[in-house]
N, C-alpha and C positions, 0 to 999 in steps of 0.2 A: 504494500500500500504506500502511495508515495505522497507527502506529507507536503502544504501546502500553507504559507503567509500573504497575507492582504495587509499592506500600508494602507491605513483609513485616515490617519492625519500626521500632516508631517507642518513643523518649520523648523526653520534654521536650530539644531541644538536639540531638540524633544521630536521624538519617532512614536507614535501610536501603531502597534502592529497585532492585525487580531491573526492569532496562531493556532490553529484547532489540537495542534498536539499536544495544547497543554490539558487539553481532558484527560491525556492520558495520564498526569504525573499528577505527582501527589504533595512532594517536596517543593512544595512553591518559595518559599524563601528559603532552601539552598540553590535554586536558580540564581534569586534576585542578587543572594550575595556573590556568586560566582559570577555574574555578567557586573557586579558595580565592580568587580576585583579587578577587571581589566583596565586598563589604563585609559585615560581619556572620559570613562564613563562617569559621571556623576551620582546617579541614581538609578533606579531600574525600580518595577511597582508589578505586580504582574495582578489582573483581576479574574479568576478562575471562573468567575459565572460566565463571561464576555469571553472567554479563553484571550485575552488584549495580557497586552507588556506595553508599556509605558517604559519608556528611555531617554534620561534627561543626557546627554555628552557636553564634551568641549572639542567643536569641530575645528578645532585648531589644533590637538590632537591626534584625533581618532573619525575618520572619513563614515559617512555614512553607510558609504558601500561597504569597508571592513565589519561594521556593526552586524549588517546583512547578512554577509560569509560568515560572521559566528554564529549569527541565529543558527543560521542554513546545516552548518556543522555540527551544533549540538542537537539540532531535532533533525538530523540525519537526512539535508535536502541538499546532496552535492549537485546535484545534477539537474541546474534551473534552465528551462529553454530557453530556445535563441530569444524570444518575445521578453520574457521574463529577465532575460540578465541584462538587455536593453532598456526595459524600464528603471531597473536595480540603478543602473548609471546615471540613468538622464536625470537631471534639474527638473523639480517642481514646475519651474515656469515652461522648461522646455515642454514637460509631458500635456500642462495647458495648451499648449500653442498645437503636440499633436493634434489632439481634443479635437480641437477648434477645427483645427485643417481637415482632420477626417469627416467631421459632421457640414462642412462644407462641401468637401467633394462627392459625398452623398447627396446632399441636394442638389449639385450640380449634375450627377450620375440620372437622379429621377425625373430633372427637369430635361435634362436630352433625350431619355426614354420617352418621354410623351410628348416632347415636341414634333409637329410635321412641318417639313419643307413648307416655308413662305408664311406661316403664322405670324402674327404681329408679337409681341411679346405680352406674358399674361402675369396674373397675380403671382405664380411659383417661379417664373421669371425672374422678376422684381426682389423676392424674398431669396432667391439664391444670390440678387447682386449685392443684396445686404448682409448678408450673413456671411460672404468673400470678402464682403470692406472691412464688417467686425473683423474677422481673423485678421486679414491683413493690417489693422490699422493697431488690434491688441497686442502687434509681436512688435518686441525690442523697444528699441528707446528712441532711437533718432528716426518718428515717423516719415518724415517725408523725402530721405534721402535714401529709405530700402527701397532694393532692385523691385518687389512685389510691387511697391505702389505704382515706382515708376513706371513698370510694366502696364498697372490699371490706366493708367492716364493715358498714355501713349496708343494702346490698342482701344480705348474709348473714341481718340478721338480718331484714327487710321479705320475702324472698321465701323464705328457710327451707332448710333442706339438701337438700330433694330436689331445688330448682333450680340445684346448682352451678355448672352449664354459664351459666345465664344470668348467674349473679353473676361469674365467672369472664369474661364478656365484655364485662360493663359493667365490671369495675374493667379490662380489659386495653383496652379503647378509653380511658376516661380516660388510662390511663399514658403511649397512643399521641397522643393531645393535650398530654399535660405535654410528651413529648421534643420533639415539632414546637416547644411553644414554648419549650424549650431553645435549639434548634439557632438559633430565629428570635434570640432575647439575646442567644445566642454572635457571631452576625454582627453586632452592633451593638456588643460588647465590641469588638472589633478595630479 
C-alpha cells in the first residue's frame, strides 16, 4: 500500500500536511520530538483526529523540500511521481500561477470545441479573454513588460476582435512558457 501526503496550507516557515499514515501510529509525540530534533525545525504538532502535522522551521536552515524527503522517509514514501516531486519543488506562487494557467487553457480548450467557423464571438468567448488577462496579468511583478502581455496586445491588435479565441491562446501559451521557465530558475535558486 503506498502511502500518500496533501500540503493543505503552507507559508513561508509553517507546512500544514495532512498524512493518513498517521492512523496508523500511535507514538504521536515520539514523532513530534524526532522531527523538532532535526535541525532547522522549530516545532512540529501532529493532530491524530485530522491525521495533519503542523511544522513550524527556519527556512534559512532547513528547505522545505528537505522537510518533505523526511516526511517521505519516515512514512516510507520514497518513491513520489514525476507530478508529485514537481509540485514538492515549485513555489506556492508558482503552483498558483499553474492553477490559473491550466483553468485557463480549459476554457480556452471548450470554447474552441464549440466554436464554428465564422461565429461572431459569444459570452464563453469573452469569459475565456478574461480569465487569460486574470492569469496573465496575476503572474510576476513587472506586469506590463512580460513577454504574455506583450504577446496579448500585439496579437489583439494584428489579428482584431473577432479572433479573441486565437489571441487568447497565443498570449495563454506564452504565459504557459514564462511559468515553465519560472519553475526551471526557481530550481537553480535553491
Amino acid at each position: 500500500m503506498e502511502v500518500k501526503y496533501a500540503i493543505i496550507h503552507e507559508i513561508p516557515g509553517r507546512l500544514r500536511i495532512i498524512i493518513p499514515a498517521l492512523g496508523d501510529k500511535k507514538e504521536y509525540h515520539a514523532i513530534e520530538y524526532m522531527f523538532s530534533s532535526l535541525n532547522g525545525i522549530k516545532d512540529v504538532k501532529i493532530e491524530p483526529i485530522i491525521q495533519s502535522m503542523v511544522i513550524e522551521y527556519n527556512s534559512d536552515v532547513v528547505s522545505r523540500k528537505n522537510i518533505l524527503e523526511y516526511i517521505s522517509l519516515f512514512f516510507k514514501q520514497t518513491d513520489l511521481d514525476p507530478l508529485d516531486n514537481l509540485m514538492v519543488q515549485v513555489k506556492p506562487n508558482i503552483r498558483k500561477d499553474i492553477f490559473r494557467s491550466l483553468i485557463s487553457g480549459l476554457l480556452i480548450l471548450i470554447a474552441y470545441t464549440r466554436k464554428t467557423i465564422g461565429n461572431r464571438p459569444d459570452t464563453l468567448d469573452y469569459a475565456v479573454v478574461i480569465s487569460t488577462a486574470y492569469t496573465v496579468l496575476s503572474h510576476g511583478k513587472n506586469k506590463f513588460s512580460h513577454p504574455d502581455v506583450i504577446t496579448g496586445i500585439v496579437s489583439m491588435f494584428s489579428l482584431g476582435t473577432k479572433n479573441i479565441l486565437h489571441v487568447s491562446l497565443a498570449t495563454w501559451a506564452v504565459n504557459l512558457l514564462e511559468i515553465f521557465h519560472d519553475i526551471k530558475r526557481s530550481q537553480y535558486i535553491h
